[in-house]
C-alpha positions in Angstrom: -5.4 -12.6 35.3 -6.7 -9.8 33.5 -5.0 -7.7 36.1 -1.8 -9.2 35.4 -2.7 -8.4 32.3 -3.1 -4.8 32.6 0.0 -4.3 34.9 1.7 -5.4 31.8 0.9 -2.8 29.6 1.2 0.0 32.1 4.7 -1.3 32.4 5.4 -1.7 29.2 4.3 1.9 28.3 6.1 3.6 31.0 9.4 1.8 29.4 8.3 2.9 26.0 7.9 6.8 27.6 11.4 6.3 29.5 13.0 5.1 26.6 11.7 7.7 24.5 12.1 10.7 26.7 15.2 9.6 28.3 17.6 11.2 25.7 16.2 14.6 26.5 16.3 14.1 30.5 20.0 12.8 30.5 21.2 14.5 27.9 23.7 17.5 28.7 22.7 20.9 28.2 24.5 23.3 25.7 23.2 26.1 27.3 25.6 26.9 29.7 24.2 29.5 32.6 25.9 32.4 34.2 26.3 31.5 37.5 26.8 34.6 40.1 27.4 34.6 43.9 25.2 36.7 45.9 26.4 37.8 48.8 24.7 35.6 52.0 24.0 36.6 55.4 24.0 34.4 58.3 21.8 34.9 61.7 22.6 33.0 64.7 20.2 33.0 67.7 22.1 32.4 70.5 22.2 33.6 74.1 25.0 33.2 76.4 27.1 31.0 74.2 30.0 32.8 72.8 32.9 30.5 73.5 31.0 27.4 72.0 30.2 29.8 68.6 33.7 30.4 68.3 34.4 26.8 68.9 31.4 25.9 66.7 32.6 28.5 63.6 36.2 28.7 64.0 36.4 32.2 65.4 38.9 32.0 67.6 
C-alpha cells in the first residue's frame, strides 16, 4: 500500500510541475526568428541507373 502511496504523490507532483510550467512550454513566442535558406546540395550514388533517376526525380 505504501507503494500506492508513493505513486500518488509522484503523480500528483508531476501534474503540479506540468501545470505550472505548461504556460511557458505552450505558450507562443514573440520572438520571431529570421529564417534564411541556405543553398543545399544533393549527392546521389548511383551506377548505371540514369533512366530510373530521371524517372525517380523528374528529369526528364
Amino acid at each position: 500500500m505504501t507503494l500506492l502511496y508513493l505513486l500518488a504523490i509522484v503523480v500528483l507532483i508531476n501534474c503540479f510541475y506540468f501545470l505550472l510550467f505548461s504556460k511557458f512550454s505552450f505558450a507562443n513566442s514573440t520572438i520571431t526568428k529570421k529564417e534564411t535558406a541556405f543553398p543545399v546540395s544533393l549527392i546521389v550514388c548511383a551506377k548505371n541507373e540514369a533512366e530510373n533517376l530521371k524517372k525517380t526525380f523528374l528529369f526528364g
